[in-house]
C-alpha positions in Angstrom: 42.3 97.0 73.9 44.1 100.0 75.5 42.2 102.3 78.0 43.1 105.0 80.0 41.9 105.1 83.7 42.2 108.5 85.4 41.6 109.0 88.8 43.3 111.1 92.2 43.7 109.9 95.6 41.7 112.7 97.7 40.4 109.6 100.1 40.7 106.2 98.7 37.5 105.5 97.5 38.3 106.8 94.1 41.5 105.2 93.1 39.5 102.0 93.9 37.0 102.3 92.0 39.6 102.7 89.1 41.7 100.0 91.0 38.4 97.2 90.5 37.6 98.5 87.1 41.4 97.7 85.8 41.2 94.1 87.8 38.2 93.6 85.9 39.0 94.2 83.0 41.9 92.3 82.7 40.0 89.2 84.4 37.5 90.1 81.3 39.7 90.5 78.5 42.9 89.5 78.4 46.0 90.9 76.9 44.3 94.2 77.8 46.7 96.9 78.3 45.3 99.5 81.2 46.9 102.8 82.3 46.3 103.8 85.8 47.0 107.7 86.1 46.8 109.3 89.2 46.7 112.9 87.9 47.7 114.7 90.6 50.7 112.7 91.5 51.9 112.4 87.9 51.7 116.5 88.0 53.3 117.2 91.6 55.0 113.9 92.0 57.6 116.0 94.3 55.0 117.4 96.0 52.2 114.8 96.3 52.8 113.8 99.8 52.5 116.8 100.9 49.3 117.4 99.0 47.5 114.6 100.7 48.1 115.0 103.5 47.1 118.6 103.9 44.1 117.4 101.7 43.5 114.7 105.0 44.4 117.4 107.9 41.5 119.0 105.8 39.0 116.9 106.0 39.5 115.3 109.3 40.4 119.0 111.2 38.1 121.7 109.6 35.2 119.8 108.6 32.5 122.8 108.8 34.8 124.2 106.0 35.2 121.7 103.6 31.6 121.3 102.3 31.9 125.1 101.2 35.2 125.0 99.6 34.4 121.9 97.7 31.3 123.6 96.4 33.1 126.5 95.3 35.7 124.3 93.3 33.0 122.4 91.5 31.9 126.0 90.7 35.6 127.2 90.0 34.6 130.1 92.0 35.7 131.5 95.5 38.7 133.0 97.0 40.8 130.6 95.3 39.8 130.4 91.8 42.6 131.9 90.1 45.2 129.7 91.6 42.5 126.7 90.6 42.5 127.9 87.3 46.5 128.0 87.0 46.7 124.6 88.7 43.7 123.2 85.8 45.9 124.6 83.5 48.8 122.6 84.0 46.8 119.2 85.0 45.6 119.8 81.2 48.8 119.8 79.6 50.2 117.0 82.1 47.0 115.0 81.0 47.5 116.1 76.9 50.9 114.5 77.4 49.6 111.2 79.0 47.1 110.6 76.2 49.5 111.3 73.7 51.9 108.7 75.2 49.1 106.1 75.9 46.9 106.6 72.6 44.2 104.8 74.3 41.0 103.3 72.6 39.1 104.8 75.5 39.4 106.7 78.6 37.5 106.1 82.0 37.6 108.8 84.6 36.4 107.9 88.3 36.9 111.5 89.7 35.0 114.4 88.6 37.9 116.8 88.3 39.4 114.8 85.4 36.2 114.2 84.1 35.8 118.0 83.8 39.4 118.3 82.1 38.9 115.6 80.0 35.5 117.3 78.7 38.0 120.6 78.4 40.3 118.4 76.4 37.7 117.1 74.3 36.7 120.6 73.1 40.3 121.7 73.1 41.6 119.0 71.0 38.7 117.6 69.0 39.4 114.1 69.9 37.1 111.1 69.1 38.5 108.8 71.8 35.2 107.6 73.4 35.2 109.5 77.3 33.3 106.8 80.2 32.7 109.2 83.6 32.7 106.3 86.5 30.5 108.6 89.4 32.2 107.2 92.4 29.4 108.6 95.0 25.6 108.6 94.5 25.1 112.3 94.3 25.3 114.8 91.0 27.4 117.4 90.4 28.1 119.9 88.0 31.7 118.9 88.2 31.0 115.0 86.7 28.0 116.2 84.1 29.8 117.5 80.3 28.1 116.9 77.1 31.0 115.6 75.9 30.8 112.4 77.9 30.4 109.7 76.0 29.0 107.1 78.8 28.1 107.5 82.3 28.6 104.7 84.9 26.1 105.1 87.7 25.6 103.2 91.4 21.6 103.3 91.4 18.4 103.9 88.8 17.4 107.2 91.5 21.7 108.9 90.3 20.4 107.7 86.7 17.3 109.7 87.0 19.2 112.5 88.2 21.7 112.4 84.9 18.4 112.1 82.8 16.9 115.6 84.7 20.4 117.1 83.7 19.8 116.2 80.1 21.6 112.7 79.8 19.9 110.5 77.0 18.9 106.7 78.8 21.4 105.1 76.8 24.2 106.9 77.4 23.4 105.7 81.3 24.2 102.2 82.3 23.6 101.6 86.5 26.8 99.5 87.0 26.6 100.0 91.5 29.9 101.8 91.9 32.7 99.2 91.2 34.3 97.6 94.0 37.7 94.8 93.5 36.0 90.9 92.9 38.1 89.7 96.1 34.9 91.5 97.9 32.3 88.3 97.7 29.4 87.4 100.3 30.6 85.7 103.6 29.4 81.9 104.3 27.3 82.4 107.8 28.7 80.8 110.6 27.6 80.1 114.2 29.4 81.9 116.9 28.8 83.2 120.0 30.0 86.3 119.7 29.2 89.1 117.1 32.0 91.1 115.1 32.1 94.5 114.4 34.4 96.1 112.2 35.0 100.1 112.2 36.2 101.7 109.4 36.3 105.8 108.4 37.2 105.1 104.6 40.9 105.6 103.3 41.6 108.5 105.8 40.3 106.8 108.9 37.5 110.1 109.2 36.5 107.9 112.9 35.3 109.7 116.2 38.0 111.5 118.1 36.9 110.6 121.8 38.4 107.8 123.4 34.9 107.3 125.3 33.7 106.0 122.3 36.0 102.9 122.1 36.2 102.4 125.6 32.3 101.6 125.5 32.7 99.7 122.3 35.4 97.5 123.8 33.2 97.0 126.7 30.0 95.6 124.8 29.2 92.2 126.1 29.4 89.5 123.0 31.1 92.1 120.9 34.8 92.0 119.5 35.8 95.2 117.3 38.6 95.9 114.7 39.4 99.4 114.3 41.0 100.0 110.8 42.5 103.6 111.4 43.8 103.8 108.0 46.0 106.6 107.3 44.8 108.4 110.5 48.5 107.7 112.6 46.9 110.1 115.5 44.0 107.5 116.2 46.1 104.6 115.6 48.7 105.7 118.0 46.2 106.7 120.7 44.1 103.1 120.6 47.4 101.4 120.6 48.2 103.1 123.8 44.5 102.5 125.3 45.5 98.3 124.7 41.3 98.3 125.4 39.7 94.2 125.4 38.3 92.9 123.1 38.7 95.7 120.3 41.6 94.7 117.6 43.6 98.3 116.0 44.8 97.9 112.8 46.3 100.8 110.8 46.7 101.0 106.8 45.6 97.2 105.8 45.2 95.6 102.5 42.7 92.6 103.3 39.9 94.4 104.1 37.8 92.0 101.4 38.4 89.3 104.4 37.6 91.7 106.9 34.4 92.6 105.9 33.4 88.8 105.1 34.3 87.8 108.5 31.9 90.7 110.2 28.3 90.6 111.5 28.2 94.5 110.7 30.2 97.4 109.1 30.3 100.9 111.3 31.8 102.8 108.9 30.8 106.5 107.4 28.7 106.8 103.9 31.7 106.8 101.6 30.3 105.5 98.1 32.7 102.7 97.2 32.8 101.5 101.0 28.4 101.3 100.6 29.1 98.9 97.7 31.8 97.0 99.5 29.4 96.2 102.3 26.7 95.3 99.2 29.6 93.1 97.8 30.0 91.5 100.6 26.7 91.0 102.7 27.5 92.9 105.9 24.5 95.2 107.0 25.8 99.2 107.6 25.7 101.2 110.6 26.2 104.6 109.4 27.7 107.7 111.3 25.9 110.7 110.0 27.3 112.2 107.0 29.2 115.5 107.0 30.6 115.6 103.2 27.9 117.0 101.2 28.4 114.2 98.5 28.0 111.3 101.0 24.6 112.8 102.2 22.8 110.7 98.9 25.0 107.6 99.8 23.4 108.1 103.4 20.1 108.5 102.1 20.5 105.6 99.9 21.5 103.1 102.5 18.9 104.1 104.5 15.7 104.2 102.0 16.8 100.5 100.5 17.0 98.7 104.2 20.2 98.2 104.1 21.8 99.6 107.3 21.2 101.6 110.2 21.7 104.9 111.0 23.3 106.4 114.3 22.5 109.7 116.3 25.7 111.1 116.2 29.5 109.7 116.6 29.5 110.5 120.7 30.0 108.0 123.3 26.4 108.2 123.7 26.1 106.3 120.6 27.4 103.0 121.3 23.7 102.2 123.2 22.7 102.2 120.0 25.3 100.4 118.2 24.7 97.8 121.1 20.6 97.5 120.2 21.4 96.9 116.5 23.9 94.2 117.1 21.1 93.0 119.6 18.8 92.4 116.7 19.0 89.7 114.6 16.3 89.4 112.8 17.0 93.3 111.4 20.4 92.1 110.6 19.5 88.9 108.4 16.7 91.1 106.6 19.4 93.3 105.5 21.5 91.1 104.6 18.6 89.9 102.5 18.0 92.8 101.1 21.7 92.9 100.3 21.5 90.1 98.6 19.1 91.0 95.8 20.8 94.1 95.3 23.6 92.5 94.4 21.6 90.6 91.6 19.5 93.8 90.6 22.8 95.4 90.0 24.3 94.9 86.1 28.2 95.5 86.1 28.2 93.1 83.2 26.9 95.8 80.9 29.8 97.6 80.6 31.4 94.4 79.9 29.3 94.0 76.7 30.0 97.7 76.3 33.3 97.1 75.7 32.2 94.1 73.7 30.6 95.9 71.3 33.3 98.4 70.6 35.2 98.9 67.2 38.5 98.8 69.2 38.0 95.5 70.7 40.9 93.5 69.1 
C-alpha cells in the first residue's frame, strides 16, 4: 500500500495529525510505504524558515488581524489574492510532480489548503486516486469541503452534521476524533500531595505575555507547573530569567505524551489536535479563550461535552480561577470520566477497515 500524506506546518497541530496517521498505519499494516509531504517546504525549501516564522510573528503579534486574513484566503479574496493565486499556482505544479513521483494508491490531506489543491488537481488531471480530507479542527470551512473528496475524516458526529448540511453523503463521513500519535495513552492515577499543571500554547507557544501571570501560578499553594514555550524563544527566555518556584520552563520538547500522563490538568488554548491529546490521555482542559476563528468550535466543543473548563481571560486575574478548578476534585474526576467514554465512543478503527476494504490493499 502506498499513500500520500500532505500536510504544512502553519502551527503544529497539522503535521501531527499526519505525523499519528503515518505511525498508525505502519503499526497497522506493515510493509506500508507512506510519503510525508510538507507542501510548503518542499516548494520554498530555501525560504521555509523564513515563512514560519513570519507565519508565527503573525499569529502571536497581530492577532486581531489574522482571523480576517485567514477568512479572506479561504475565500481567495482580499488585498492579496493575486499573489495567492500565483503562489497556488506553483504549489500545484510542485504537488503534480510529487504525485507523479509517489504514484500513490491514495492521498490523505490534513490541511485544507492542499485539500483545496488536490480537489483543483483532481479536476485538472482527471485522476482516480481515491482523495481522504483529515479536518484537523472541529469547525467547517469552505477551504476543506470539494466534491471531489472522496472521504472525509471528522473529530465529532456535530463536524459530521455540518459536512452533511454542506451536501456530504453519510458514508462518505467516518467521525475518527482528530488523530493524535498512540504514545498518547490514559495515565494510571496516583496519590500525591501535590497537583500538576502543565501549560502549553500548541506548537507556537500562543501563551499569555505578562509575567504576572506566572508569577501567581508559581505561587499557588500545592501546585507545580511546566511551561512548554515551544517555539516561542521570547517567553522561554524571559521565564528562564524569572527562575520562579515551583514552575518547570521547557522550550521545544518531544515527550509531551509523558507530560500530559503525568498531569492533573492541561491549561492549554483550543487547538484541535492538542483537545484530542488531552482525550487520549485523560487530563481534564482549562481552556484560555479562543481568538482563531477555527478554534472557537473546538472551544465550544470542550465545553458542551464536560470536558474542561473555561477561563475569563489570559490576565493575571485568571490564575484565581485556575486555583478554584484545581481546588475541585470531584469536577476533575468527572471529567476525566467523561474522557473516558469518549475515548470509546470514538471509532479510529474505521478507517482502518477503510483501508481494509480497498482494491489497493496488497
Amino acid at each position: 500500500m502506498n499513500i500520500l500524506l500532505l500536510t504544512c506546518s502553519f502551527g503544529n497541530g497539522h503535521y501531527s495529525a499526519a505525523a499519528a496517521l503515518k505511525e498508525q498505519i505502519i503499526k497497522d499494516f506493515p510493509g506500508s510505504h507512506i510519503t510525508l509531504c510538507d507542501l510548503i517546504a518542499r516548494c520554498y525549501p530555501k525560504r521555509i524558515k523564513a515563512i514560519y516564522r513570519a507565519y508565527s510573528f503573525f499569529t502571536r503579534e497581530l492577532q486581531p488581524l489574522y482571523n480576517v486574513a485567514a477568512s479572506q484566503n479561504i475565500q481567495r479574496k482580499g488585498p492579496w489574492s493575486f499573489l495567492q493565486r500565483r503562489c497556488e499556482s506553483r504549489l500545484l505544479r510542485i504537488l503534480s510532480e510529487c504525485i507523479e513521483e509517489t504514484s500513490p494508491d491514495l492521498i490523505v490531506s490534513t490541511y485544507s489548503l492542499t485539500s483545496r489543491l488536490l480537489a483543483d488537481y483532481k479536476d485538472m488531471t482527471g485522476t482516480q486516486i481515491p482523495f481522504v480530507s483529515c479536518i484537523t479542527d472541529l469547525e467547517i470551512h469552505s477551504g476543506w469541503v470539494h466534491e471531489q473528496t472522496d472521504l472525509y475524516l471528522v473529530g465529532s458526529e456535530k463536524t459530521k452534521e455540518h459536512l452533511m448540511e454542506e451536501g456530504t453523503l453519510p458514508e462518505s463521513i467516518l467521525v475518527t476524533g482528530i488523530p493524535v500519535s498512540p504514545s498518547f495513552q490514559p495515565a494510571i492515577s496516583t496519590d500525591r500531595p501535590f497537583k500538576r499543571l502543565l501549560v502549553m500554547g500548541g506548537g507556537l507557544g500562543l501563551l499569555p505575555k505578562d509575567m504576572d501571570f506566572y508569577r501567581k501560578l508559581s505561587l499557588l499553594p500545592g501546585v507545580q507547573t511546566t511551561v512548554i514555550c515551544a517555539r516561542n524563544k521570547r517567553l522561554y527566555r524571559q521565564l528562564l530569567q524569572e527562575r520562579l518556584p515551583n514552575l518547570e520552563v521547557l522550550g521545544f520538547t518531544k515527550d509531551i505524551p509523558q507530560r500530559l500522563r503525568d498531569a492533573d490538568a492541561l491549561l492549554t488554548k483550543a487547538g484541535g489536535v492538542a483537545v484530542f491529546e488531552a482525550i487520549a490521555s485523560g487530563v481534564p482542559l482549562i481552556l484560555f479563550p479562543p481568538f482563531m476563528k477555527q478554534e472557537t468550535h473546538n472551544y465550544d466543543f470542550v465545553l458542551d461535552e464536560g470536558i474542561g473548563f473555561s477561563l475569563s481571560g489570559d490576565s493575571a486575574d485568571t490564575v484565581e480561577e485556575i486555583q478554584s478548578i484545581l481546588g475541585d476534585p470531584r469536577d476533575l474526576a468527572a471529567c476525566r470520566q467523561r474522557m473516558h467514554t469518549m475515548q470509546h465512543s470514538l471509532q479510529p478503527e474505521v478507517f482502518h477497515e477503510y483501508l481494509s476494504q480497498r482494491s489497493f490493499l496488497s
